[in-house]
C-alpha positions as CSV (number, residue, x, y, z in Angstrom):
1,X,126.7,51.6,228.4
2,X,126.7,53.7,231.9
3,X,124.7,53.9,234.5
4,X,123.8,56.7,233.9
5,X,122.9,56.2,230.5
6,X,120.8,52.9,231.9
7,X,119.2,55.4,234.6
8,X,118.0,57.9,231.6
9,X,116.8,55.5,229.0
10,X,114.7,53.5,232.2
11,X,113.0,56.9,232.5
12,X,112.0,57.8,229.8
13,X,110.5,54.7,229.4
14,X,107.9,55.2,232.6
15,X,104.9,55.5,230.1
16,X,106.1,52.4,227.7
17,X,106.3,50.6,230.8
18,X,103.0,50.8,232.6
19,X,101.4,50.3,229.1
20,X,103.1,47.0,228.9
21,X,102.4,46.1,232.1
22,X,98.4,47.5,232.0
23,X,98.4,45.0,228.2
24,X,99.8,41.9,230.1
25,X,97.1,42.6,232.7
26,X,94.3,42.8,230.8
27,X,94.7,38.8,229.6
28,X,93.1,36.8,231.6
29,X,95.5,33.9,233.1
30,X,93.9,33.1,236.0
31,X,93.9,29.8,237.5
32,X,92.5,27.2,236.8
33,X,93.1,27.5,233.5
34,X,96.3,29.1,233.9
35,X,96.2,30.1,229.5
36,X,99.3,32.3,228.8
37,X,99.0,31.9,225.0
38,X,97.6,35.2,224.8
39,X,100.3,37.0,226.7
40,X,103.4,35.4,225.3
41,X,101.5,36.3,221.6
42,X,101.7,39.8,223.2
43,X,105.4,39.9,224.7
44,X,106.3,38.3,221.4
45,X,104.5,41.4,219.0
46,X,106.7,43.6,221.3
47,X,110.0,41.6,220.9
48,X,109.8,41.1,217.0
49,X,108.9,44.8,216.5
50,X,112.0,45.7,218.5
51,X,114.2,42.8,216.7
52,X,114.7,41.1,220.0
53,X,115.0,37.3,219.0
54,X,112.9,34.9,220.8
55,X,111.6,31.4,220.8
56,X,108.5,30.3,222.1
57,X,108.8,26.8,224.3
58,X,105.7,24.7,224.9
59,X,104.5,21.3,226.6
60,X,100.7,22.8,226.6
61,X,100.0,24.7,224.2
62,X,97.9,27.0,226.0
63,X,100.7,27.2,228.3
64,X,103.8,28.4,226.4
65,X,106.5,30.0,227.8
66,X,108.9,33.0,225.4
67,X,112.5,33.6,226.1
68,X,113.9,36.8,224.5
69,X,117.5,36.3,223.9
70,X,120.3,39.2,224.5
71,X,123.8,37.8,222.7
72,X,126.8,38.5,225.0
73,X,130.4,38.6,223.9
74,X,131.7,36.3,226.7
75,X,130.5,33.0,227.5
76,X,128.7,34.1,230.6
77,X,124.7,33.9,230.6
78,X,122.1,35.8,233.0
79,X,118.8,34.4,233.0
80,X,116.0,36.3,234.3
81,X,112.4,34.3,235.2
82,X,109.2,35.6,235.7
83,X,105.7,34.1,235.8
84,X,103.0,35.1,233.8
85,X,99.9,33.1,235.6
86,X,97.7,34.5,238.0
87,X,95.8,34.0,241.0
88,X,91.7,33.9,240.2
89,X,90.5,37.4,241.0
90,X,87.7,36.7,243.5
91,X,84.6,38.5,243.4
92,X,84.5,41.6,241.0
93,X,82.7,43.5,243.6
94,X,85.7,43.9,246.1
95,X,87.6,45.9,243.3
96,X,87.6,49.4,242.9
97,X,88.4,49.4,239.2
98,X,87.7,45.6,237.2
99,X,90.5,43.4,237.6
100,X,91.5,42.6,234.1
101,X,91.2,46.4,233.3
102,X,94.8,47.5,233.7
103,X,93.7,50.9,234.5
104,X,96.5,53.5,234.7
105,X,95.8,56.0,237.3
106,X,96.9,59.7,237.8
107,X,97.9,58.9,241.0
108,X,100.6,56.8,239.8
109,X,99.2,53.2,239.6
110,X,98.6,49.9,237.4
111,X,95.7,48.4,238.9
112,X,94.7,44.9,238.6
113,X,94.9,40.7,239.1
114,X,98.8,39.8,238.3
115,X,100.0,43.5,238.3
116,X,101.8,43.1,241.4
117,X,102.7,39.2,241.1
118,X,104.1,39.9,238.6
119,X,102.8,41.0,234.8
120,X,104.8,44.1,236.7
121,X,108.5,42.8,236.7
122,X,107.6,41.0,233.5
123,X,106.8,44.7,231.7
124,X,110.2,45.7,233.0
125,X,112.3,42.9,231.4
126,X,110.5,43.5,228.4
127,X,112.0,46.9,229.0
128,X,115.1,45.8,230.0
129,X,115.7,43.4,226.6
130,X,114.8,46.3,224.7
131,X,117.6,48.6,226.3
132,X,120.1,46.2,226.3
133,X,118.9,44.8,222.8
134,X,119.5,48.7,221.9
135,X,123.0,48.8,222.8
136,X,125.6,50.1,220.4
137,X,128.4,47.5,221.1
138,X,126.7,44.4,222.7
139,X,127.1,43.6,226.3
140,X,129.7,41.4,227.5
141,X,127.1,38.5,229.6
142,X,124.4,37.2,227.5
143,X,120.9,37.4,228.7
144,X,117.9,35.2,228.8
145,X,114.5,36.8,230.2
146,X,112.2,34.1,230.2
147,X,108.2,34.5,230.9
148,X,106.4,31.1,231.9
149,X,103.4,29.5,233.1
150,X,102.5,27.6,236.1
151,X,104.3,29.3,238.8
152,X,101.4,29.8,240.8
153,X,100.8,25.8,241.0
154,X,104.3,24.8,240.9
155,X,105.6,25.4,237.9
156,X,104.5,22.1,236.0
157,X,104.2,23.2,232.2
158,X,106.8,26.5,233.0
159,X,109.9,27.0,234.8
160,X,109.9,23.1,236.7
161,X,108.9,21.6,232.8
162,X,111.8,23.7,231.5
163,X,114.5,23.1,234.2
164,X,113.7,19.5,234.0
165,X,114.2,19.3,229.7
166,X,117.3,21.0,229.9
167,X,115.8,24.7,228.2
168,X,117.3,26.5,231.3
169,X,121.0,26.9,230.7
170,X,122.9,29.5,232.8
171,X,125.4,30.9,234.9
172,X,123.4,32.5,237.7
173,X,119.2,33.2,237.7
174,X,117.8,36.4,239.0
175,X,113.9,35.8,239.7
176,X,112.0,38.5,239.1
177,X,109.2,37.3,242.0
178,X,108.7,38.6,245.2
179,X,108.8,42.4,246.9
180,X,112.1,43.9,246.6
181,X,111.0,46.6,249.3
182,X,111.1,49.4,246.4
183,X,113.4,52.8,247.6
184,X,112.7,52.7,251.1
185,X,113.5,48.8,251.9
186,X,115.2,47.2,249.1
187,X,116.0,43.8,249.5
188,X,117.3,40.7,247.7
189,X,115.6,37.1,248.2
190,X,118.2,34.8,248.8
191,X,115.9,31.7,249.1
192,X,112.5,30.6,249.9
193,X,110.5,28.2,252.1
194,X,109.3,24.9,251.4
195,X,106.9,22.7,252.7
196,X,105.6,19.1,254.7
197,X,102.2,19.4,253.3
198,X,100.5,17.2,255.7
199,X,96.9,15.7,255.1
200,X,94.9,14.0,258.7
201,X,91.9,11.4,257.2
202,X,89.8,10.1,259.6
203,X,87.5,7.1,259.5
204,X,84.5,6.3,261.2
205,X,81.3,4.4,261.3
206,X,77.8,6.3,259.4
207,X,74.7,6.3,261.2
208,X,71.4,8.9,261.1
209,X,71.9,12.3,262.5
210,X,69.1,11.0,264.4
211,X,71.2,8.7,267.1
212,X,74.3,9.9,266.7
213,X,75.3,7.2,269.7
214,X,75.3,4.3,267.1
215,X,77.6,5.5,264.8
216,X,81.2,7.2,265.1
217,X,81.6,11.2,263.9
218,X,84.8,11.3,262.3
219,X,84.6,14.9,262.1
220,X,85.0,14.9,266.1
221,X,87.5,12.1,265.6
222,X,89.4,14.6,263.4
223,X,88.7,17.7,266.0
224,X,90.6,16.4,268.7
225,X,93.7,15.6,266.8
226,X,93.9,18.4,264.7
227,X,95.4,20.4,267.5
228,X,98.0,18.2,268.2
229,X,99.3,18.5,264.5
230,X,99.1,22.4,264.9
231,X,101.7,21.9,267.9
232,X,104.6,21.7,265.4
233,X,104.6,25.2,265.4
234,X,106.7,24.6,269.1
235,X,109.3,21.8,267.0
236,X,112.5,24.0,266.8
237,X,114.7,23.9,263.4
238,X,117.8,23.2,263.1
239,X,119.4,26.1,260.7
240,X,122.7,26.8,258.8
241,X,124.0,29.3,261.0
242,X,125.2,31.5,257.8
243,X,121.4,32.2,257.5
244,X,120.8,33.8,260.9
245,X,121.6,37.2,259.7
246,X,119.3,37.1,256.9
247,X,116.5,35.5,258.8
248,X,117.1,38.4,261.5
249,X,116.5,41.0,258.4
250,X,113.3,38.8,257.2
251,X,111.9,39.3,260.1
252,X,112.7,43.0,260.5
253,X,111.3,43.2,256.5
254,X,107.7,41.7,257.3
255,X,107.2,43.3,260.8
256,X,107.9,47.1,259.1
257,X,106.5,46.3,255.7
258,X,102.5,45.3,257.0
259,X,100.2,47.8,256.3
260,X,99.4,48.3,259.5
261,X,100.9,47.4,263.4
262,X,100.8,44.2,264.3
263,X,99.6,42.7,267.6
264,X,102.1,42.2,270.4
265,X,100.7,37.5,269.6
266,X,101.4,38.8,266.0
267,X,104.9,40.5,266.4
268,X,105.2,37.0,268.3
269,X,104.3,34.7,266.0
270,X,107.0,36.9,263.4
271,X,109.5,36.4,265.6
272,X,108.9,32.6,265.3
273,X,108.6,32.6,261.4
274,X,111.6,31.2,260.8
275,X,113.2,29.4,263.3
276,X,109.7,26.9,263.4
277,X,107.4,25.8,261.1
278,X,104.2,27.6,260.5
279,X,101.1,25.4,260.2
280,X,97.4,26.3,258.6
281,X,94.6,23.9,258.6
282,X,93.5,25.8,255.3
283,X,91.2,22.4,253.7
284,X,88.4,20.6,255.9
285,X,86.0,18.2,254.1
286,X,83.6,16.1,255.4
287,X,79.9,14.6,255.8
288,X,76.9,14.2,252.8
289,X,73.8,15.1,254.7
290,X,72.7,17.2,257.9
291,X,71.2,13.7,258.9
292,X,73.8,11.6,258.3
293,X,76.5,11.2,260.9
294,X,79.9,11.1,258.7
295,X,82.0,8.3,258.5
296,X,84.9,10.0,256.7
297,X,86.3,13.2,257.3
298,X,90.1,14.8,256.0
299,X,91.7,18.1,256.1
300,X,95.1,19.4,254.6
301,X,97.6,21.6,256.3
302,X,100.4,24.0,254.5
303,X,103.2,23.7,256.8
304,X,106.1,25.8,255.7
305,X,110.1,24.9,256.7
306,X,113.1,27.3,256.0
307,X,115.4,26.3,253.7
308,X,118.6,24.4,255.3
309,X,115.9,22.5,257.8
310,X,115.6,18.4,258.2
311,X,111.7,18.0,256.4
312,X,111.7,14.3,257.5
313,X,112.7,14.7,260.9
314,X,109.6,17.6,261.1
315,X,107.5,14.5,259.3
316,X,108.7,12.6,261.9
317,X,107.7,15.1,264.8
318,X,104.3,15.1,263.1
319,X,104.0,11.7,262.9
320,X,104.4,11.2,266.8
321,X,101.9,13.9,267.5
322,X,99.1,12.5,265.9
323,X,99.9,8.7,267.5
324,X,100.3,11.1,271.1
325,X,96.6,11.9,270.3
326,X,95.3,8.7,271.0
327,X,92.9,8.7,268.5
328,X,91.8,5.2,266.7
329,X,90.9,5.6,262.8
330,X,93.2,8.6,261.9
331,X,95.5,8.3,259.3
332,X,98.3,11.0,258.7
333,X,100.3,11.6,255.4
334,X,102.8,14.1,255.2
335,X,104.7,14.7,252.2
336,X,108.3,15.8,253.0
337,X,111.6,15.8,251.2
338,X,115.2,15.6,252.5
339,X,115.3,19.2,251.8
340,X,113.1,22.3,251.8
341,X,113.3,24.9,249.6
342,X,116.2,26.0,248.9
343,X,118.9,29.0,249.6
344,X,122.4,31.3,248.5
345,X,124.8,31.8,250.6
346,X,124.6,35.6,250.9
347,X,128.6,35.8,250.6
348,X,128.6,34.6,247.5
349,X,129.9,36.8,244.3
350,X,126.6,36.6,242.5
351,X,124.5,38.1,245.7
352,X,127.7,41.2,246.5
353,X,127.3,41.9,242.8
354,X,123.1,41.9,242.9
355,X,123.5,43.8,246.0
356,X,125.8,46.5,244.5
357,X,122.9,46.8,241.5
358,X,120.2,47.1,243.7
359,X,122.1,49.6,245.7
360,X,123.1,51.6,242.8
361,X,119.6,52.2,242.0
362,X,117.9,52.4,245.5
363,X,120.5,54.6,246.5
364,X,121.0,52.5,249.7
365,X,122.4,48.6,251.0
366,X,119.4,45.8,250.4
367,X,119.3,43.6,252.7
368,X,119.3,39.7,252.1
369,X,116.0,37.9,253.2
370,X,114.0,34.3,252.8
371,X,110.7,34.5,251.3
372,X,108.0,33.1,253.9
373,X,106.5,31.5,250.0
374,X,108.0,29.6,247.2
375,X,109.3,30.7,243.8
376,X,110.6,29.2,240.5
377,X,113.7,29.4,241.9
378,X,112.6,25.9,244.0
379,X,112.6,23.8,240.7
380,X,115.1,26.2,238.6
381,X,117.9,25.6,241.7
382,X,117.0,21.9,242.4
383,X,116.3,20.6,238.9
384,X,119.5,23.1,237.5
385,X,122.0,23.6,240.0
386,X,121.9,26.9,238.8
387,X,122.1,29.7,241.3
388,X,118.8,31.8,241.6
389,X,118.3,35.0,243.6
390,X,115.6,37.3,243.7
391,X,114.3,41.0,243.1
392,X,110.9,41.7,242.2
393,X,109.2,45.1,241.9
394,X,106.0,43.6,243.8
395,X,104.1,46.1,246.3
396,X,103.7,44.6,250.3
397,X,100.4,43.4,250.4
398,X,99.2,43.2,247.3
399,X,99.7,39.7,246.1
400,X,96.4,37.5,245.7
401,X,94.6,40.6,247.1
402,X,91.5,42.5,245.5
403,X,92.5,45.5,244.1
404,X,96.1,44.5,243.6
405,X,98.3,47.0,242.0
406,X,101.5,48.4,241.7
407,X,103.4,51.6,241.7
408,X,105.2,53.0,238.3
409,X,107.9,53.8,240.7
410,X,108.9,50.0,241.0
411,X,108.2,49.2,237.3
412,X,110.9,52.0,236.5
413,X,113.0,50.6,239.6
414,X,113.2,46.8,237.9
415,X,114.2,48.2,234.5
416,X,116.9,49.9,236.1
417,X,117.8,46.7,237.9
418,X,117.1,44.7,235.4
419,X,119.4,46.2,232.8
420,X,122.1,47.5,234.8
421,X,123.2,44.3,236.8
422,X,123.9,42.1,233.2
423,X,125.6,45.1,232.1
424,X,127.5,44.9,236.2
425,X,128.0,41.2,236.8
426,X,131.5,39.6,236.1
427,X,131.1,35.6,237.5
């Protein structure tokens, strides 16, 4: 099949995509449930009434995960990953249309929770199984498009449960997460960040709120070390030098993606994304009463490292700042690996021939960035080996936001994608 034939047949499919992709919406697969039974019983509907074969894989039943499988006539296999959970949708009131409507607008639009991250991309690999599924002689890779659960809290029952029982099998692993910058700045997610989550727990002695003197407030205990854990932010990486080109063009790609300017601290604080970790005291809990003086207090940090970094030597650096503190009764755990995240080498064959697709269809040269978040591609690449980049049709700013959509445009940009690079790649 040509390109151009590709180009056509994504076209004409504009309206067959945003339906798909305004049906996935409107299940429900919020967290914390997480349910995707009702959305791989609707992928699968589509795929047996095109004669795509599938197979449904599941640890939870309420959690299953559907491959649809493209036969090749070489030995080579493309798999494709998306996630079907979601983020919960917050409070209906901030939406302009309700966020398991999946309301198709004039303007252009699939509105609601997961339509950006990313019941989108998976509506245009449903797409893209059909094309290829529809070829006249069949393609020379074979492809697997899986849809999964769990993404959005690691994975556990979908892509990390499958990587780990050997389902996952694969020459290279396009991920179908993320914001591929559309037409104006298409990019390609060559790895993503991971993470020393780090919890502070401080311990000291209750009295009533009354006199305060007799007891010890371990919620000002844990005030006066938190900031000395937030100083990580000044501990300098050390980074494969391979990645300073794409990290250069991630941080190009967030400053001119935000909706609007940033601040001169926040153009700073871009600058820095990368080359130190970024720390968030996001979870503080602590005392029972107004009139009891708390003897236990604990908050949690998300503390995100780029890929090719030394986690432990950052738990390390953390671990000396809280004993620099000089505060008695605090107890620091940070959970760190000997890697973080992971990442491509953007030289290889598989990222020059993902480039060339995206290219193709954008109609100019992606650039090769790190995600500042995680993907599958964490457990797919660590639990695999298998090598995973990304290109999502995701809109800037519209992840985990109320009233999250995303374009038709980019639905009809990742079937183009989607089918032409199996139909492109040659190991």
């Amino acid at each position: 099949m040509s390109y151009n034939k590709v180009k056509s047949e994504a076209e004409k499919a504009q309206d067959e995509v945003a339906e798909l992709c305004s049906g996935l919406v409107q299940f429900n697969s919020a967290h914390p449930e997480g349910k995707t039974d009702e959305c791989v019983a609707y992928i699968k509907e589509y795929l047996d009434g095109h004669g795509i074969e599938n197979e449904i894989h599941a640890n939870d039943p309420v959690k299953p995960n559907i491959v649809a499988k493209i036969s090749g006539t070489s030995e080579r296999k493309i798999l494709w990953v998306g996630h079907l959970d979601v983020v919960p949708e917050g409070k209906p009131e901030f939406w302009t249309h309700p966020p398991y409507s999946g309301k198709i607008t004039d303007d252009g639009y699939v509105w609601g929770r997961g339509s950006s991250d990313m019941k989108g991309a998976c509506a245009a690999a449903m797409v893209s199984a059909r094309i290829l599924n529809e070829m006249k002689k069949p393609p020379e890779n074979g492809v697997e498009f899986w849809f999964t659960a769990d993404e959005e809290i690691g994975g556990g029952e979908g892509a990390r449960w499958l990587a780990e029982s050997g389902r996952l099998k694969g020459d290279v692993c396009v991920i179908g997460d993320g914001n591929g910058g559309g037409r104006t700045l298409p990019s390609i997610d060559i790895g993503c960040k991971g993470g020393a989550g780090t919890r502070l727990v401080a311990r000291g002695k209750t009295a009533h709120g009354s006199t305060p003197f007799l007891g010890d407030n371990a919620i000002k205990k844990l005030m006066k070390v938190i900031p000395y854990v937030e100083k990580i932010d000044q501990y300098r990486l050390e980074l494969p030098e391979e990645l300073e080109g794409p990290i250069k063009d991630s941080i190009s790609f967030v400053v001119k993606t935000q909706p609007e300017p940033l601040t001169k601290e926040q153009r700073r604080a871009a600058r820095r994304l990368f080359h130190y970790p970024t720390v968030a005291c996001n979870i503080f809990n602590a005392g029972v009463k107004t009139n009891v003086v708390p003897d236990y207090a604990e908050c949690q940090f998300d503390i995100r490292l780029t890929p090719g970094s030394k986690p432990l030597k950052v738990k390390e650096r953390i671990e000396q700042l809280v004993e620099e503190a000089g505060v008695p009764g605090i107890e620091v755990i940070v959970r760190a690996r000997e890697t973080a995240g992971y990442h491509e080498t953007p030289d290889s064959a598989f990222a020059e021939q993902l480039g060339a697709t995206v290219k193709k269809v954008t109609r100019k040269k992606p650039v090769y960035k790190i995600l500042t978040g995680g993907t599958d591609a964490i457990s797919i690449k660590n639990f695999t080996g298998i090598p995973c980049l990304g290109y999502g049709t995701s809109m800037t700013g519209m992840a985990h936001q109320p009233d999250e959509r995303i374009s038709i445009e980019n639905l009809v940009l990742g079937v183009k994608v989607y089918s032409w690079f199996p139909l492109l790649y040659t190991g």
